[in-house]
ZAMARGU-4260 file (C-alpha; in steps of 0.2 Angstrom, whole numbers, plus 5000, padded with zeros to 4 digits):
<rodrens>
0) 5526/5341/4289 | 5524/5353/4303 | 5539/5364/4310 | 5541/5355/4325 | 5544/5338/4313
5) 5556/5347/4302 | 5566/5351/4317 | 5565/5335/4321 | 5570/5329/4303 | 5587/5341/4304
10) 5592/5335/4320 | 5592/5316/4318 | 5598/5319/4299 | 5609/5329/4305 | 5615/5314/4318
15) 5615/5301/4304 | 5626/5310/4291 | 5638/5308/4307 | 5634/5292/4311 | 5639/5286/4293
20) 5653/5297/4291 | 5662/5292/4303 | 5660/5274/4300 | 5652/5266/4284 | 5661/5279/4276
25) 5678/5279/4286 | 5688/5265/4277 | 5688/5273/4260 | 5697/5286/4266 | 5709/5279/4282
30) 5709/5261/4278 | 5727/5263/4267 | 5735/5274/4282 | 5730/5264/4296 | 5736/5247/4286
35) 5752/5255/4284 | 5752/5263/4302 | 5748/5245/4309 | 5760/5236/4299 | 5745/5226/4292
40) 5738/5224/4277 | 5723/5236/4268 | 5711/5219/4265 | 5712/5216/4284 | 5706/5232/4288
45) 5691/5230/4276 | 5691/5211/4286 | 5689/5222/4302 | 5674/5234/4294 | 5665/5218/4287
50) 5668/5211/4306 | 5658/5227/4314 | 5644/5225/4301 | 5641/5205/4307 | 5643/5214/4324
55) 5629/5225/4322 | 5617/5214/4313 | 5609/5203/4328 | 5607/5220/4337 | 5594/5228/4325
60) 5577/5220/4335 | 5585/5222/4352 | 5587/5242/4347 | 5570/5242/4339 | 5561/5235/4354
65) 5569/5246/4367 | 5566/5261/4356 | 5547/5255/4355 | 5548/5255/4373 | 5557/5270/4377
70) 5561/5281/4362 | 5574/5286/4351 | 5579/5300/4364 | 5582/5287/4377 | 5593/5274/4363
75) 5601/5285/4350 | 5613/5298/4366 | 5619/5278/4371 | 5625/5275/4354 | 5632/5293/4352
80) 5643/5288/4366 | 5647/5268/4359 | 5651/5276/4342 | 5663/5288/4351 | 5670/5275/4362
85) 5674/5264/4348 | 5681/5279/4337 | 5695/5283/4352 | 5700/5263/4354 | 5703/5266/4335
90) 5712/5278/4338 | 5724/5272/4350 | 5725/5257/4341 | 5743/5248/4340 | 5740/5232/4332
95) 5728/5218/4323 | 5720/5214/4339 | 5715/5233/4344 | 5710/5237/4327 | 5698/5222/4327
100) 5692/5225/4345 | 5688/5243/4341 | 5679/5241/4326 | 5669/5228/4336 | 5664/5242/4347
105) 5661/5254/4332 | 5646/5237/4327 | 5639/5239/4341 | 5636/5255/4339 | 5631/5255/4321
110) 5619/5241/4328 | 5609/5253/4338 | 5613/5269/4329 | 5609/5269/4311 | 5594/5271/4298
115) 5585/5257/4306 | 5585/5267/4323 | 5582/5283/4317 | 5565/5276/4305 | 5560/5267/4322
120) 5559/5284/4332 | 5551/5295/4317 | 5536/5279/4319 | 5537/5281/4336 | 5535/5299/4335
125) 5521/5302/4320 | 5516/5285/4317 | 5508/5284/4299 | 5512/5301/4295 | 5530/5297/4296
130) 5532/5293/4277 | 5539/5311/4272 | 5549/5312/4287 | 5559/5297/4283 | 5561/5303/4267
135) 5568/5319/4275 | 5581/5308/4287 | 5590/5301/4270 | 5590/5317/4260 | 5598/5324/4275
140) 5611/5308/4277 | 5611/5305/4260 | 5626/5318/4260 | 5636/5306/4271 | 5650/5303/4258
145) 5650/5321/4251 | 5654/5326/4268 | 5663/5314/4277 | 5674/5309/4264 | 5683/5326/4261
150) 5683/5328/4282 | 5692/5312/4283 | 5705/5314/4272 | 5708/5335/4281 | 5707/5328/4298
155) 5719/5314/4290 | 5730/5327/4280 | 5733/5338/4296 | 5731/5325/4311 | 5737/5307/4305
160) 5722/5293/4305 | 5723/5292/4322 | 5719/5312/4324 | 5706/5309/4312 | 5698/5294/4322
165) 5699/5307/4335 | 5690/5319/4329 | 5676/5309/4325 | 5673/5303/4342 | 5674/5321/4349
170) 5659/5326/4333 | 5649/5312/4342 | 5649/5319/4357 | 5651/5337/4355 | 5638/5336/4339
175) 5630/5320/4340 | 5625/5316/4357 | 5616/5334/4357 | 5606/5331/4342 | 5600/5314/4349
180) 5598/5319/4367 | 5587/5335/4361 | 5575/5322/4351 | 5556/5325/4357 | 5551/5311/4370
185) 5534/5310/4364 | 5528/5294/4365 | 5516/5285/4349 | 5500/5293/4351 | 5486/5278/4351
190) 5477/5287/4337 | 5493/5284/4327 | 5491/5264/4328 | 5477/5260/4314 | 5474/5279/4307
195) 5480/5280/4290 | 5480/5300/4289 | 5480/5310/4304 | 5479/5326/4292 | 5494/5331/4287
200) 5497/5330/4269 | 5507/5319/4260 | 5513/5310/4274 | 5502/5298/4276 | 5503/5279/4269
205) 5491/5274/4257 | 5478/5262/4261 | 5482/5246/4249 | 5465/5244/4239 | 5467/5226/4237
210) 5467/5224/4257 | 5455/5236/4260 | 5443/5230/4246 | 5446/5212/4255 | 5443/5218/4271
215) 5459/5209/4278 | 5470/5216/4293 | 5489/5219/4293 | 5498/5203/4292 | 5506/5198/4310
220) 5524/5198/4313 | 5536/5180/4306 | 5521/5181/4293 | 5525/5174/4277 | 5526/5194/4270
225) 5539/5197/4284 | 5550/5183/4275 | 5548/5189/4258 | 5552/5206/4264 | 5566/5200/4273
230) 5574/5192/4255 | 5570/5209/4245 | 5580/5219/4257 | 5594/5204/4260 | 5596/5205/4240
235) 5596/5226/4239 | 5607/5227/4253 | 5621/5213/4243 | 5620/5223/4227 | 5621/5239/4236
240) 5637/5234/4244 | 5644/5226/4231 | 5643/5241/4219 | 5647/5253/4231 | 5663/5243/4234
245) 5668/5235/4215 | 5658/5247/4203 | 5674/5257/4197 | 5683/5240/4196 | 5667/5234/4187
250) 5667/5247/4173 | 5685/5246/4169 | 5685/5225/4169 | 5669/5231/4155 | 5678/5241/4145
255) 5680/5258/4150 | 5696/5267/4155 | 5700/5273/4174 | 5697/5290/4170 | 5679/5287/4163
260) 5673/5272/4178 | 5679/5287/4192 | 5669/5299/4181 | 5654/5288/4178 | 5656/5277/4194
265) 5653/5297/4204 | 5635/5300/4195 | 5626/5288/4211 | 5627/5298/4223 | 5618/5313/4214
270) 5606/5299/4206 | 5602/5292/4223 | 5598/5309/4229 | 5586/5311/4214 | 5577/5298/4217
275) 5575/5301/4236 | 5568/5318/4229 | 5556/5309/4219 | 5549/5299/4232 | 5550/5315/4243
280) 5538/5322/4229 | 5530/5310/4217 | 5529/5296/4222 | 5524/5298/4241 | 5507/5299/4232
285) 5509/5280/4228 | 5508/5265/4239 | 5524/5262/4244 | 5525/5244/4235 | 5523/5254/4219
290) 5538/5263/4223 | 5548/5247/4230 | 5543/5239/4213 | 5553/5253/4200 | 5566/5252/4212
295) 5570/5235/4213 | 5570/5231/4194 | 5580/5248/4190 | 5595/5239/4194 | 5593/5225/4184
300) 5587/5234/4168 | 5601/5244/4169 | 5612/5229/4170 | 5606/5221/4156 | 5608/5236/4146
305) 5627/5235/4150 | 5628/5216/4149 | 5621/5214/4130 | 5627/5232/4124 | 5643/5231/4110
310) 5659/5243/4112 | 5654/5256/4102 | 5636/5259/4115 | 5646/5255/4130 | 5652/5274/4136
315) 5634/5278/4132 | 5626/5265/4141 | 5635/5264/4157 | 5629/5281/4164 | 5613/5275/4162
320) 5619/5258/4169 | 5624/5269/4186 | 5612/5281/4185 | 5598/5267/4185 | 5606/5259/4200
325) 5607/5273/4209 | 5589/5281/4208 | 5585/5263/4214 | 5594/5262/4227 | 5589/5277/4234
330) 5573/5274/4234 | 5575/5257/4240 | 5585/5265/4256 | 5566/5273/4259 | 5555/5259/4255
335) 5563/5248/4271 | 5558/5263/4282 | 5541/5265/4273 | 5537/5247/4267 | 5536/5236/4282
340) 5528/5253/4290 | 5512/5253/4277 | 5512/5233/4279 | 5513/5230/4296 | 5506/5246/4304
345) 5517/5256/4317 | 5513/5247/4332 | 5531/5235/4335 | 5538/5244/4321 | 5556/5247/4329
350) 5558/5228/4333 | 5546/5221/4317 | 5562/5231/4306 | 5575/5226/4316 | 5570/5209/4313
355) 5568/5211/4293 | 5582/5218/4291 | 5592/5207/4300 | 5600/5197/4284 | 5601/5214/4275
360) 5616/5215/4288 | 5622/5199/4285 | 5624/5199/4266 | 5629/5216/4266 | 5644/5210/4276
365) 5647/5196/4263 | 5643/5205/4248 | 5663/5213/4247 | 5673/5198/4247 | 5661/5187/4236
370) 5656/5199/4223 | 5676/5202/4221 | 5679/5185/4220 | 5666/5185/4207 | 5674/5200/4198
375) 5689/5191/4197 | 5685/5176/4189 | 5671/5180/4177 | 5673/5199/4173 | 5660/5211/4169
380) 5650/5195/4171 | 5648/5195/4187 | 5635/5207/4183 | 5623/5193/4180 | 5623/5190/4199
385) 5617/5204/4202 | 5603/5204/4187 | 5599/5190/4191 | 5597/5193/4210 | 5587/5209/4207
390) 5576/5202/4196 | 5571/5190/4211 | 5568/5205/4222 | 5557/5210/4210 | 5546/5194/4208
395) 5544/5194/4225 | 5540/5213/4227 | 5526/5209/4212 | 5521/5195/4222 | 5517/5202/4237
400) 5502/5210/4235 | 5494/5194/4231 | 5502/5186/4246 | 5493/5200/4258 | 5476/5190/4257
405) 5482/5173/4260 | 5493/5180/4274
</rodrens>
């Protein structure tokens, strides 16, 4: 990558550690002192999160096709102000219904402002060279937790929630709405559209050999590809959220003490960062299918490990149980930037990946409440759902290839 795209890297990764800060990330931190505060209940504040993520879902191809259009410089500063907005009426907040309405806002914002929009700008920006720089974007965010969590729980500390909700909303447009507003307004340069390496190194897609050796063309949008992409990232996004919500819960119910599911549960974060550094190195020199491939069935082969393992191999194989999902899921957060990209060509991108990932939004509303349900009744059995569903992900991922020539 050049310099000017490294800037351009730090700046909207920069932006997007912010972005999820100080909302995917919020609740774990305030969720307890603003149930308390409002005189409701801590689920009902998880209710009102799960609310903004249905919020932001249908928005995803609106944002794609405006940034298409007009570019990330022109969208991102608009959700920089919504997030901010949204951040203050939580803030101010005094009962069910402000809570609710503010989180609202905070979807709309997270419809328009998150990895989705920031992949669609890089595209719109480098086009098939954008594979690295996407990468970039989620080693930057990748620190979102790291960061946001311990800032929370200061601003929290000194402040109340309500200062802390505050502060975020001033980071957005003090910090935030900076970083987007200074994005380059370049638009996608025409020899970006069918050129699959413009002569930077290592960010360039791969051609497919098996479509280039048939001579087909990329498939067209609401193809049959589209669909099964759509599913693969629907089924990721559920076991994402679902682990990233009930694994601690997950590895006490399976046999290990709260001590040891903290410990082990905190080994994803580092393990998603390793694997977004071994597509940064790697395996950007594979097609990103390939790379989609190992990372869908990584969580099912560490599940199944954990499932069949006996007492005495279950504090050994539940690290490798997280560190599998992790690595995964890492890449996995890259391959719905770079897949539908290598696929489909960057012409439309912004919309075509609003549209895919589309149900990714919806299940990963859903995937708190119905994996906990599941939790409850069947234990660490639960854990064949999510097998079972990442094996699927797989098939289809394997399949795919195939399906390019008939599509």
């Amino acid at each position: 990558m050049t310099d000017r795209t490294w800037r351009t890297v730090a700046m909207l990764g920069s932006a997007q550690t912010l972005a999820f800060a100080s909302t995917y990330y919020l609740p774990a931190m305030l969720a307890a002192p603003m149930a308390r505060d409002l005189g409701v209940s801590t689920p009902l504040v998880f209710s009102a999160f799960s609310l903004a993520m249905l919020v932001s879902a249908p928005l995803g191809p609106l944002t794609g096709r405006a940034i298409d259009r007009h570019g990330g410089h022109v969208v991102l500063p608009i959700t920089s102000v919504t997030f901010a907005a949204g951040l203050a009426a939580l803030s101010l907040a005094q009962g069910p219904l402000g809570l609710f309405a503010a989180w609202v806002l905070i979807g709309v914002g997270m419809g328009g402002g998150l990895y989705e929009a920031a992949f669609s700008t890089l595209v719109r920006l480098y086009g098939t060279r954008s594979r690295s720089a996407i990468t970039g974007i989620t080693l930057v965010a990748g620190f979102a937790s790291t960061a946001g969590w311990p800032l929370s729980a200061c601003m929290e500390a000194h402040w109340g929630w309500r200062g802390a909700c505050a502060g975020w909303a001033a980071l957005h447009l003090l910090v935030g709405l900076p970083l987007n507003a200074c994005l380059p307004r370049r638009p996608l340069a025409a020899g970006h559209a069918r050129t699959p390496n413009d002569g930077e190194t290592g960010d360039a897609i791969p051609e497919d050999p098996l479509r280039a050796a048939a001579g087909t063309t990329p498939p067209a949008p609401g193809t049959p590809t589209a669909v099964a992409l759509a599913t693969v990232f629907a089924i990721a996004w559920f076991i994402s959220t679902a682990m990233a919500t009930h694994l601690p819960q997950l590895l006490q119910v399976a046999g290990l003490s709260l001590a040891a599911a903290v410990s082990v549960g905190a080994l994803v974060g580092p393990a998603q960062v390793a694997g977004r550094l071994a597509e940064f190195g790697l395996l950007r020199h594979l097609h990103p299918l390939l790379s989609a491939r190992l990372a869908a069935v990584a969580h099912p082969l560490g599940a199944l490990g954990l499932l069949l393992a006996s007492a005495p191999l279950l504090g050994a194989l539940a690290p490798v149980f997280v560190l599998l999902h992790g690595t995964g899921n890492g890449i996995l957060t890259i391959a719905k930037g770079t897949l539908p990209l290598a696929l489909f060509g960057p012409v439309g991108y912004g919309a075509r990946l609003g549209l895919i990932m589309t149900p990714a939004r919806f299940t990963q509303a859903l995937a708190p409440p119905l994996f906990g349900l599941a939790l409850e009744r069947w234990g660490a059995g639960a854990l064949w759902i999510t097998a079972a569903l990442g094996g699927l992900a797989f098939s289809i991922l394997l399949a795919l290839r195939c399906r390019l020539t008939a599509d």
